[in-house]
MINUDREN-739735 format. One record per residue: residue in three letters; x, y, z of N, C-alpha, C in turn; residue number from 1; chain. Coordinates in steps of 0.1 Angstrom, whole numbers, plus 5000, padded with zeros to 4 digits. Layout:
// residues N
<bamar><r>ALA</r><n_east>X</n_east><n_north>Y</n_north><n_up>Z</n_up><ca_east>X</ca_east><ca_north>Y</ca_north><ca_up>Z</ca_up><c_east>X</c_east><c_north>Y</c_north><c_up>Z</c_up><k>NUM</k><c>A</c></bamar>
...
//
This chain:
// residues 87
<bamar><r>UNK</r><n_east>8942</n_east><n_north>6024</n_north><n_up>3243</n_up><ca_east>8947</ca_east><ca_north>6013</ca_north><ca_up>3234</ca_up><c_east>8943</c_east><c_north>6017</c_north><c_up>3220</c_up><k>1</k><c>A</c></bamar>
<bamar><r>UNK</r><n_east>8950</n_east><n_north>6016</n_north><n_up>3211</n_up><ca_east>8951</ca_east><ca_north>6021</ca_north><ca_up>3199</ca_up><c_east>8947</c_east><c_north>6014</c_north><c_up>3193</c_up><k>2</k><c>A</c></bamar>
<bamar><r>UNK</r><n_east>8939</n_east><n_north>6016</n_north><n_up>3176</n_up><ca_east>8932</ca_east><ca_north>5997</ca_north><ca_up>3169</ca_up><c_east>8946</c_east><c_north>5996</c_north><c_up>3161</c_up><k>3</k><c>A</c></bamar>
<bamar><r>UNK</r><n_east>8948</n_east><n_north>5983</n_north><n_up>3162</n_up><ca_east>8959</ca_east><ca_north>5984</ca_north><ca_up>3145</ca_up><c_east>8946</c_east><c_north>5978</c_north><c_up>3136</c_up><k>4</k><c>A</c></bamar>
<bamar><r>UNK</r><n_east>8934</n_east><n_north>5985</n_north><n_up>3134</n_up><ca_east>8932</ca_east><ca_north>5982</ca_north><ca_up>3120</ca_up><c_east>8929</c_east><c_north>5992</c_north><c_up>3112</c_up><k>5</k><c>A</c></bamar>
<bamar><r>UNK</r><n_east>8932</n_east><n_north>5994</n_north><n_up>3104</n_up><ca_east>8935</ca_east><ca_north>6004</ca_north><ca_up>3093</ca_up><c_east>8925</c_east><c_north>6006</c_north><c_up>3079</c_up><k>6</k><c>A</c></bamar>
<bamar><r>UNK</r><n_east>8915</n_east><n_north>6013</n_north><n_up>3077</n_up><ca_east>8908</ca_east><ca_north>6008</ca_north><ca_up>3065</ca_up><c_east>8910</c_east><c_north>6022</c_north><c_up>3053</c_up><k>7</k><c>A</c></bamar>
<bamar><r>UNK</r><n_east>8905</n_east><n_north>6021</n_north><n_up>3043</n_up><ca_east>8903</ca_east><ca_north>6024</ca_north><ca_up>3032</ca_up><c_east>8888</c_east><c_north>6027</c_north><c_up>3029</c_up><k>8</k><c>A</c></bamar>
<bamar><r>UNK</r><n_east>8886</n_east><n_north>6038</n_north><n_up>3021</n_up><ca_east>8875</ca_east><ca_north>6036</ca_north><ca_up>3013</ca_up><c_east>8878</c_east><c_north>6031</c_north><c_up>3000</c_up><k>9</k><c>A</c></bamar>
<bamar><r>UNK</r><n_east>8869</n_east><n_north>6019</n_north><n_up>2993</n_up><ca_east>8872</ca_east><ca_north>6014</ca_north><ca_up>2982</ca_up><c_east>8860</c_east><c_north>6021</c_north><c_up>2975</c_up><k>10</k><c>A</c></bamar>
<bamar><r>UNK</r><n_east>8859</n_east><n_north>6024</n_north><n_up>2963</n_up><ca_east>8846</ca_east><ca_north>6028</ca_north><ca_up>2951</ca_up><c_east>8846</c_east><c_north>6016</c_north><c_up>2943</c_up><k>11</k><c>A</c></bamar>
<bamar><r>UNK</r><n_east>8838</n_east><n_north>6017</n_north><n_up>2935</n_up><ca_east>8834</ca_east><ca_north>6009</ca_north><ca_up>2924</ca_up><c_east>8822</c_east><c_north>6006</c_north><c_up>2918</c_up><k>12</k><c>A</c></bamar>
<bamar><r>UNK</r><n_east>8823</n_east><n_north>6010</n_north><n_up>2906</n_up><ca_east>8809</ca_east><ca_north>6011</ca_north><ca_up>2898</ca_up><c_east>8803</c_east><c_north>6020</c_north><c_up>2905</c_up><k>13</k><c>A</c></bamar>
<bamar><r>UNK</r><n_east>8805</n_east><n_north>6026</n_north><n_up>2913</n_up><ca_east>8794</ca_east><ca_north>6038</ca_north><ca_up>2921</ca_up><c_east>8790</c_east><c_north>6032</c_north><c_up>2933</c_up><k>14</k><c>A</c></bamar>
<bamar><r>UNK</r><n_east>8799</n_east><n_north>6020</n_north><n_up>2934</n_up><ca_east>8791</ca_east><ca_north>6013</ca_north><ca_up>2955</ca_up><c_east>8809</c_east><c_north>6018</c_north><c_up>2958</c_up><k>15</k><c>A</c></bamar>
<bamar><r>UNK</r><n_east>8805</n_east><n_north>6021</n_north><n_up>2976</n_up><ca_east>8819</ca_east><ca_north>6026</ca_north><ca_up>2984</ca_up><c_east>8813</c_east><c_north>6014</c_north><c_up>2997</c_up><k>16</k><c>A</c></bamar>
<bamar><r>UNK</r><n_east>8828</n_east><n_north>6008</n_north><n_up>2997</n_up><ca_east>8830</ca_east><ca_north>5999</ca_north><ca_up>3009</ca_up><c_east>8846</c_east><c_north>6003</c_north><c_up>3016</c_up><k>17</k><c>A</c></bamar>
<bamar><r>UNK</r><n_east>8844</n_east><n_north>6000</n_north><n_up>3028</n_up><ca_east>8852</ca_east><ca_north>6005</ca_north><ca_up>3039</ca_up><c_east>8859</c_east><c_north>5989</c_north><c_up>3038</c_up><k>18</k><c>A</c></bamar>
<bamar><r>UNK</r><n_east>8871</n_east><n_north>5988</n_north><n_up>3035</n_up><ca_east>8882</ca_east><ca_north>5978</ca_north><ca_up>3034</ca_up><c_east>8894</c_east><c_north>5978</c_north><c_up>3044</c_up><k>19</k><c>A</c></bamar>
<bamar><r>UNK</r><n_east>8895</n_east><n_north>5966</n_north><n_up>3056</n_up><ca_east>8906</ca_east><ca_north>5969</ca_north><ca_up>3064</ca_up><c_east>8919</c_east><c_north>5968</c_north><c_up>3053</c_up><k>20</k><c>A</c></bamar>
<bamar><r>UNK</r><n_east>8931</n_east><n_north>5970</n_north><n_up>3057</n_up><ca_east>8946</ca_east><ca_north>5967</ca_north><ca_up>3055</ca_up><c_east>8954</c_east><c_north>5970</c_north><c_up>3062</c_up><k>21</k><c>A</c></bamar>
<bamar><r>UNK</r><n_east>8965</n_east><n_north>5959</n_north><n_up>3063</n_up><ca_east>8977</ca_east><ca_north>5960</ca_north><ca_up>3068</ca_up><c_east>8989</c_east><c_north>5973</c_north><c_up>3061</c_up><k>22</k><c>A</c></bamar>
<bamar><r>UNK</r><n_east>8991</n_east><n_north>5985</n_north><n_up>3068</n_up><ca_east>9001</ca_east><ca_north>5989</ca_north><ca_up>3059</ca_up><c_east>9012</c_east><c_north>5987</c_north><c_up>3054</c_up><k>23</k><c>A</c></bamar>
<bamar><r>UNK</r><n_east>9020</n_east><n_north>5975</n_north><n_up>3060</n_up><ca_east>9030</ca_east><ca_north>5969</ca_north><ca_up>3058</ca_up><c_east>9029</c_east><c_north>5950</c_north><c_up>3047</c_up><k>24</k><c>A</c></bamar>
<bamar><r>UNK</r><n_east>9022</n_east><n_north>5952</n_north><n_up>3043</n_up><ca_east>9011</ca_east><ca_north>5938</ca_north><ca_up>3035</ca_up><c_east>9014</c_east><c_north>5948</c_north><c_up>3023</c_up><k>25</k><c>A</c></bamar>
<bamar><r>UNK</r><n_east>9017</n_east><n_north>5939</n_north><n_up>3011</n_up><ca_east>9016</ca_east><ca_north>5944</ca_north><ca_up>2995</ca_up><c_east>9002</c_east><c_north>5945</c_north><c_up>2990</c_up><k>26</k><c>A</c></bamar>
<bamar><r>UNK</r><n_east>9005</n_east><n_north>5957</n_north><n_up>2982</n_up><ca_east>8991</ca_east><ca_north>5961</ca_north><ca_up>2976</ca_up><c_east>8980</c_east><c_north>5950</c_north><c_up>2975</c_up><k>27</k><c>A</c></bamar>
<bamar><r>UNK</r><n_east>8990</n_east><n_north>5942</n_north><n_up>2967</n_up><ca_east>8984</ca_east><ca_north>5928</ca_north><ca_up>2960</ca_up><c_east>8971</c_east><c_north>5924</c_north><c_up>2971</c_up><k>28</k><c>A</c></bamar>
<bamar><r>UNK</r><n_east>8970</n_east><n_north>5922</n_north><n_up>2985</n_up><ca_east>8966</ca_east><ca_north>5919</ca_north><ca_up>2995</ca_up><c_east>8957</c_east><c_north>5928</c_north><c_up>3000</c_up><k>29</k><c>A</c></bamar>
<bamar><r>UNK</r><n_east>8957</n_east><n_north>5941</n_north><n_up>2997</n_up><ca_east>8948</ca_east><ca_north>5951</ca_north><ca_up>2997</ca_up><c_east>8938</c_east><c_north>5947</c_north><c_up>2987</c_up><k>30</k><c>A</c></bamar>
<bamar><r>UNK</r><n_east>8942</n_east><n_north>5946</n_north><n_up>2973</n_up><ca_east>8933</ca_east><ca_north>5943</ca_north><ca_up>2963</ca_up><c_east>8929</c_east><c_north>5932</c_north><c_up>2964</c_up><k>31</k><c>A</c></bamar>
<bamar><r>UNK</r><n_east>8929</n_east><n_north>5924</n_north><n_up>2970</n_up><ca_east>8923</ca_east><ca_north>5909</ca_north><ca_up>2973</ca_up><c_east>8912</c_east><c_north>5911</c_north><c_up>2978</c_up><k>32</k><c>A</c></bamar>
<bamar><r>UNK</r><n_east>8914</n_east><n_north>5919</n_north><n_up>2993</n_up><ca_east>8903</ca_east><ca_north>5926</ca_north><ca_up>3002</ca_up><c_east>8894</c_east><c_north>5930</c_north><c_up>2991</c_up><k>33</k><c>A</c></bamar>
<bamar><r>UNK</r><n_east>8898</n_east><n_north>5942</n_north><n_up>2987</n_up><ca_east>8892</ca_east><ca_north>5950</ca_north><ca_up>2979</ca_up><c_east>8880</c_east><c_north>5943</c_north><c_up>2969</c_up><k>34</k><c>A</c></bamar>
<bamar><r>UNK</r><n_east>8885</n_east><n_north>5934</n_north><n_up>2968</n_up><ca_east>8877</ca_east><ca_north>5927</ca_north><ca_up>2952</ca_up><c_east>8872</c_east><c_north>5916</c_north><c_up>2965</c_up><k>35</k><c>A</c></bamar>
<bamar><r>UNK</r><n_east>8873</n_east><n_north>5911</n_north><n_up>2976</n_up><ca_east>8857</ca_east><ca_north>5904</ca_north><ca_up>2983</ca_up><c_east>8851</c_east><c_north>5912</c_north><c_up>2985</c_up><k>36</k><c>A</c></bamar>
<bamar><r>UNK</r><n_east>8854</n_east><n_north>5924</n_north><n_up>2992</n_up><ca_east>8842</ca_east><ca_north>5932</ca_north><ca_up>2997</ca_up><c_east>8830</c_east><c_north>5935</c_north><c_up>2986</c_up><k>37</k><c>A</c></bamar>
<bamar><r>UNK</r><n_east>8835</n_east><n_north>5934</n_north><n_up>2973</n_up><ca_east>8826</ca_east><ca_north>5937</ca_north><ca_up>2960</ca_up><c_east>8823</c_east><c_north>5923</c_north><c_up>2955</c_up><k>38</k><c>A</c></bamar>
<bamar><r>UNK</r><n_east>8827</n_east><n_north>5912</n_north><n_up>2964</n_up><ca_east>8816</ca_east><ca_north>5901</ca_north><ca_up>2957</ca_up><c_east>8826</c_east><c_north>5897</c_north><c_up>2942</c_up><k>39</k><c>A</c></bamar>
<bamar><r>UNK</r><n_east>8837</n_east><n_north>5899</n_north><n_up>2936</n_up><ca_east>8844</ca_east><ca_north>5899</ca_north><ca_up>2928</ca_up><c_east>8854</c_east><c_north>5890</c_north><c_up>2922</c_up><k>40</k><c>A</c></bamar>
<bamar><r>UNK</r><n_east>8858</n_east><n_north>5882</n_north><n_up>2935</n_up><ca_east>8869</ca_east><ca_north>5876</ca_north><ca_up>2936</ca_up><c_east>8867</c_east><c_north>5865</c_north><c_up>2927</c_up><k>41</k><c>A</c></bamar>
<bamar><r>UNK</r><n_east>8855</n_east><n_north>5858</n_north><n_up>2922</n_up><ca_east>8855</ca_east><ca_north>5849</ca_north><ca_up>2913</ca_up><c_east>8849</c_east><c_north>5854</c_north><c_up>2899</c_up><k>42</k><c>A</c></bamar>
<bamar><r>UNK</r><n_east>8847</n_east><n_north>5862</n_north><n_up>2899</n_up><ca_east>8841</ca_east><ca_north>5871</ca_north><ca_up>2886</ca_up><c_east>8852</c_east><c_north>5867</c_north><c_up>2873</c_up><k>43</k><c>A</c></bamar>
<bamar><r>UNK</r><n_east>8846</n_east><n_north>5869</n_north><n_up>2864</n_up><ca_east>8856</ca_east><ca_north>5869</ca_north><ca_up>2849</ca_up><c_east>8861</c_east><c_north>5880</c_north><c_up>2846</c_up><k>44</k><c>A</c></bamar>
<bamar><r>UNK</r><n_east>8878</n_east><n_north>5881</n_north><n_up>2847</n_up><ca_east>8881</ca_east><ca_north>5891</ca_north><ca_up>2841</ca_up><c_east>8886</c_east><c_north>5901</c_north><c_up>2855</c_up><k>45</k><c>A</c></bamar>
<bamar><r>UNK</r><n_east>8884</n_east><n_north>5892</n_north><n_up>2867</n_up><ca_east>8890</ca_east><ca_north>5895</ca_north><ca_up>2877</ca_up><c_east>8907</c_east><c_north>5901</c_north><c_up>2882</c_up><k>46</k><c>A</c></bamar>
<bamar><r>UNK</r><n_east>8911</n_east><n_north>5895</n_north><n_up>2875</n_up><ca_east>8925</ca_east><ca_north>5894</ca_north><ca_up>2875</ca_up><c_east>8929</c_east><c_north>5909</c_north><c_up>2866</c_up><k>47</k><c>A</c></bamar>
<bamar><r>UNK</r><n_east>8922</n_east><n_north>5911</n_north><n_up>2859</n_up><ca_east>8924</ca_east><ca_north>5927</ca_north><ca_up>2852</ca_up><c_east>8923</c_east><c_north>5938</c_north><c_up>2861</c_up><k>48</k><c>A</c></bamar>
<bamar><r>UNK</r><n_east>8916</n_east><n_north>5937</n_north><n_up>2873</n_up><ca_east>8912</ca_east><ca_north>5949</ca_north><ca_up>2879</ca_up><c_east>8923</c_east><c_north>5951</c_north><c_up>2890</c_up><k>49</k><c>A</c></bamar>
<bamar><r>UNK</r><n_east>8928</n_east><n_north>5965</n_north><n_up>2895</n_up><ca_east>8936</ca_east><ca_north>5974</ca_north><ca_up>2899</ca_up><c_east>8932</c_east><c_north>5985</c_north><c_up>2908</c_up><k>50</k><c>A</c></bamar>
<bamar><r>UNK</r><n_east>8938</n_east><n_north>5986</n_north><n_up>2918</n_up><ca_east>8937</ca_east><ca_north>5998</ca_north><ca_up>2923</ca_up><c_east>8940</c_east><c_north>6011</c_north><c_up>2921</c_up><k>51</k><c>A</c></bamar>
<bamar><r>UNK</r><n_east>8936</n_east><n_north>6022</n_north><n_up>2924</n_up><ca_east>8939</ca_east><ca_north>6037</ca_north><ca_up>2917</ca_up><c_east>8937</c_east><c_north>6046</c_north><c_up>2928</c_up><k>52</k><c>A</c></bamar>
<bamar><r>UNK</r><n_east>8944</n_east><n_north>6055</n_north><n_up>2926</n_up><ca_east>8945</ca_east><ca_north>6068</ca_north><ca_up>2939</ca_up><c_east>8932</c_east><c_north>6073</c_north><c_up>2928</c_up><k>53</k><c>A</c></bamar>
<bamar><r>UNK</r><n_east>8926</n_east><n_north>6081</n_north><n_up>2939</n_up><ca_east>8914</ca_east><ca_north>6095</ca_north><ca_up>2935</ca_up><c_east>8922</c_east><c_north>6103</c_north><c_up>2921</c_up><k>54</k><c>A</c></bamar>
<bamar><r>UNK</r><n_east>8933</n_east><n_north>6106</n_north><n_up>2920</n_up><ca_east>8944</ca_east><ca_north>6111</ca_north><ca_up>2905</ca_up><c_east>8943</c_east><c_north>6106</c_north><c_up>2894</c_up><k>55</k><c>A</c></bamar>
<bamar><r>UNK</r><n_east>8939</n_east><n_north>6087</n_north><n_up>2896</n_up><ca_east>8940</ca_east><ca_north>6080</ca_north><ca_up>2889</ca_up><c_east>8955</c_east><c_north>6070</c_north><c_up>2889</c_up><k>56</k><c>A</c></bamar>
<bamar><r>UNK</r><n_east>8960</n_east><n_north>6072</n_north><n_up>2897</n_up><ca_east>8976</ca_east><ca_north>6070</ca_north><ca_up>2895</ca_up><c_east>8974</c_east><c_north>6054</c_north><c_up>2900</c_up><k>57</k><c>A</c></bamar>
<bamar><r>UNK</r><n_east>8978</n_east><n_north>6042</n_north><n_up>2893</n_up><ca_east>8974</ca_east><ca_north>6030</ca_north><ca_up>2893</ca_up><c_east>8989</c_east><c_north>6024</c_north><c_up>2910</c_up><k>58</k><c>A</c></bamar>
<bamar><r>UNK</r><n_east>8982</n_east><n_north>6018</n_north><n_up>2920</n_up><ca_east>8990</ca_east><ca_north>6015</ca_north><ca_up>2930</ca_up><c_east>9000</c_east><c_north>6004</c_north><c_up>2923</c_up><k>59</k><c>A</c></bamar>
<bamar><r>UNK</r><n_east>9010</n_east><n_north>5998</n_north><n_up>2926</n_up><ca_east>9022</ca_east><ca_north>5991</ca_north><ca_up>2926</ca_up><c_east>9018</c_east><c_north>5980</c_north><c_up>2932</c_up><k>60</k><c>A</c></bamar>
<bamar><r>UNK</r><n_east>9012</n_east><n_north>5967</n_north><n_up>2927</n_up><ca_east>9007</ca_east><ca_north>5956</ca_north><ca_up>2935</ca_up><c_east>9025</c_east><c_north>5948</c_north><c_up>2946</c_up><k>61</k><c>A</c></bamar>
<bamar><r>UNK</r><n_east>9035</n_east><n_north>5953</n_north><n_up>2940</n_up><ca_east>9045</ca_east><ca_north>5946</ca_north><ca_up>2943</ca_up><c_east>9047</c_east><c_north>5956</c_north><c_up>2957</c_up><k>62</k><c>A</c></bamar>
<bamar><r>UNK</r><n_east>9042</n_east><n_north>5966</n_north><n_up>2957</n_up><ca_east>9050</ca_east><ca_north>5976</ca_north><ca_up>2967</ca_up><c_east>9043</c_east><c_north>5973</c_north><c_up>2979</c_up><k>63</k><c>A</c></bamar>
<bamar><r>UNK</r><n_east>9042</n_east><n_north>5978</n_north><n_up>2996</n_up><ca_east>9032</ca_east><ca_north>5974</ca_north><ca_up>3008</ca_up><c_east>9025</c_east><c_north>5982</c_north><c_up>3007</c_up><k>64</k><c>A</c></bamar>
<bamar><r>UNK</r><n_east>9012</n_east><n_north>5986</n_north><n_up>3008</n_up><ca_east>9006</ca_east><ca_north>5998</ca_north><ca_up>3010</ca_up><c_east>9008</c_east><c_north>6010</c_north><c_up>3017</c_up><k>65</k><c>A</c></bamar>
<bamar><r>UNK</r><n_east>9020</n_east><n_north>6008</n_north><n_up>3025</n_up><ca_east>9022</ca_east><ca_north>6024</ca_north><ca_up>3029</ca_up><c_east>9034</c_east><c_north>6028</c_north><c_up>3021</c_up><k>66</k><c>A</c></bamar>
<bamar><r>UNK</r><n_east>9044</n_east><n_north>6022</n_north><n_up>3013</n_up><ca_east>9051</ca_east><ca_north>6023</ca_north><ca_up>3005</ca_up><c_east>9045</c_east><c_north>6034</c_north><c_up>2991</c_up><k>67</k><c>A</c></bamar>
<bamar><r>UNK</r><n_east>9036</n_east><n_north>6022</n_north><n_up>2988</n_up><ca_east>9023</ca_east><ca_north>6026</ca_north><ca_up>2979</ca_up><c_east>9018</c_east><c_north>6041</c_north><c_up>2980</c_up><k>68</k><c>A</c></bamar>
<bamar><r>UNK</r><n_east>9017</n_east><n_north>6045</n_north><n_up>2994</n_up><ca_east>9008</ca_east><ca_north>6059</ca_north><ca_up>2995</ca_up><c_east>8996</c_east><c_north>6055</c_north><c_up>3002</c_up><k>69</k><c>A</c></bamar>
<bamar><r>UNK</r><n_east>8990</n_east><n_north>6044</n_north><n_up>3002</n_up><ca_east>8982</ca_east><ca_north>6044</ca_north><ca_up>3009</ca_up><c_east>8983</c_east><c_north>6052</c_north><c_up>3027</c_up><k>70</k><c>A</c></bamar>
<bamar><r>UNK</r><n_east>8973</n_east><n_north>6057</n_north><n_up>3027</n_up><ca_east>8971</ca_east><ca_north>6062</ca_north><ca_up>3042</ca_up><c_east>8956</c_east><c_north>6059</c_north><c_up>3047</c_up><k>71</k><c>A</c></bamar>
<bamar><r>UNK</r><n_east>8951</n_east><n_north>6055</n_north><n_up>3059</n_up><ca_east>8941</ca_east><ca_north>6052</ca_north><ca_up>3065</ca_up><c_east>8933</c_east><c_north>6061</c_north><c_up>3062</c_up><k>72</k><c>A</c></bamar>
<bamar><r>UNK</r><n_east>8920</n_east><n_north>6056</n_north><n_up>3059</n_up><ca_east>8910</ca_east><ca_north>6067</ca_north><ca_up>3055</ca_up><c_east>8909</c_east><c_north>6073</c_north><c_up>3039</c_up><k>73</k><c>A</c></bamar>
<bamar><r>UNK</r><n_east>8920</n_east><n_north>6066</n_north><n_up>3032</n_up><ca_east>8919</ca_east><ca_north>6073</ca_north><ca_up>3020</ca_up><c_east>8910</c_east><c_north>6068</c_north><c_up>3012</c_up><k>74</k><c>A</c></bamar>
<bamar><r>UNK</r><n_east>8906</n_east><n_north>6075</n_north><n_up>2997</n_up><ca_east>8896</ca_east><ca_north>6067</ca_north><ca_up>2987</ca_up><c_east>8903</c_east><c_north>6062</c_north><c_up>2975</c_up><k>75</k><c>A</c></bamar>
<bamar><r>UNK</r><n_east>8903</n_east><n_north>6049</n_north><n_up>2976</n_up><ca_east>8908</ca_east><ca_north>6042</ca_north><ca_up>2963</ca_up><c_east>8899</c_east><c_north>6040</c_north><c_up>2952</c_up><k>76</k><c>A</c></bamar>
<bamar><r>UNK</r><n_east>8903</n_east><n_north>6037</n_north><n_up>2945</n_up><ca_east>8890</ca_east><ca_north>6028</ca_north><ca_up>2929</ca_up><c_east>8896</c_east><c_north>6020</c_north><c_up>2922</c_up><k>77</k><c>A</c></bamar>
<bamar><r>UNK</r><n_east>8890</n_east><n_north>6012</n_north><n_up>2924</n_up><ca_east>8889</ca_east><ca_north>5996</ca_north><ca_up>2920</ca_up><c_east>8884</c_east><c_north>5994</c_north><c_up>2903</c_up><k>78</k><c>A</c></bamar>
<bamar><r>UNK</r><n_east>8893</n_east><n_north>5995</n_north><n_up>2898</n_up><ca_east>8889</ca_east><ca_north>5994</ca_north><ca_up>2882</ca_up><c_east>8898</c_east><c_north>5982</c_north><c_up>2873</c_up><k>79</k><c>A</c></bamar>
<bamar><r>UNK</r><n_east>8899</n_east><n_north>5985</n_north><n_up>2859</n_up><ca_east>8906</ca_east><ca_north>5976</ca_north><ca_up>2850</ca_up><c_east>8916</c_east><c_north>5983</c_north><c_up>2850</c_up><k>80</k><c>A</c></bamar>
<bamar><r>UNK</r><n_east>8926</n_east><n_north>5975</n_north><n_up>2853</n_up><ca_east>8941</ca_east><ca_north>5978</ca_north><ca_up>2846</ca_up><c_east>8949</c_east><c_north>5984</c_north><c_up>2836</c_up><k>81</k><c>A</c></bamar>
<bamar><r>UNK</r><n_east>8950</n_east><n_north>5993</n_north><n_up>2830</n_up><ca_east>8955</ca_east><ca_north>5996</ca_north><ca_up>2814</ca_up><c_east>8967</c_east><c_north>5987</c_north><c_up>2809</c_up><k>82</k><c>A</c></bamar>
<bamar><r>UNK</r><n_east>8976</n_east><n_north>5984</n_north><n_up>2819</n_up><ca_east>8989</ca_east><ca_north>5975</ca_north><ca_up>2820</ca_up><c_east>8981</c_east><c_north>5962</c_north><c_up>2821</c_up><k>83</k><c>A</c></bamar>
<bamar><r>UNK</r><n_east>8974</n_east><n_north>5953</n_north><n_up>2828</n_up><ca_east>8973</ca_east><ca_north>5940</ca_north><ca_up>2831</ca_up><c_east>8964</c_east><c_north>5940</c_north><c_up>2820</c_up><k>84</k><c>A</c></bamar>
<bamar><r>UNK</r><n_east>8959</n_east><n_north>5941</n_north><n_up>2817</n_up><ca_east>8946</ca_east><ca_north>5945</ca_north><ca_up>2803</ca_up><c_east>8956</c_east><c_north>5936</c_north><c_up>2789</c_up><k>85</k><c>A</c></bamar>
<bamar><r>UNK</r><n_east>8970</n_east><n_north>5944</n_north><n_up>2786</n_up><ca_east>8971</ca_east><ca_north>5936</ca_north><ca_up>2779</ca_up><c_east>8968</c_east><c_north>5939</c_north><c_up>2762</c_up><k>86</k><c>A</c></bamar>
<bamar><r>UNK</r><n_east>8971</n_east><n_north>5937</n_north><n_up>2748</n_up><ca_east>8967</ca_east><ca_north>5934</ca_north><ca_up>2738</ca_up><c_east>8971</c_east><c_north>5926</c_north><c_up>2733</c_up><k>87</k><c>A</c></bamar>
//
């Protein structure tokens, strides 16, 4: 029997947490995960922060994660947005 669950390494600030996801669920949904595992979700200035391949290449919250590129086991980073940031 096979698991369907699927995780991620997330980084951030220098802490790494192991995040399940759906690969068929929008990024958006990954980064929800992403930002409880870090205690985040009510933080200020939440809504700025974004996902990133190890490249830097910022994920597509509208796209699913396997659309995205995501693959099981990969390392993301959880940062501020340059686009949702804003001036």
């Amino acid at each position: 029997m096979t698991s369907s669950r699927d995780t991620v390494t997330v980084t951030f600030n220098g802490a790494d947490r192991e995040v399940d996801y759906q690969p068929h669920a929008a990024v958006q949904a990954l980064l929800a995960h992403a930002k409880q595992a870090f205690g985040m979700q009510e933080a200020p200035n939440n809504h700025l922060l974004s996902l990133f391949t190890e490249g830097g290449v910022e994920l597509n919250d509208n796209l699913s994660a396997k659309d995205a590129g995501v693959t099981p086991g990969m390392l993301l980073v959880l940062r501020q947005s340059t686009v949702k940031g804003g001036a």
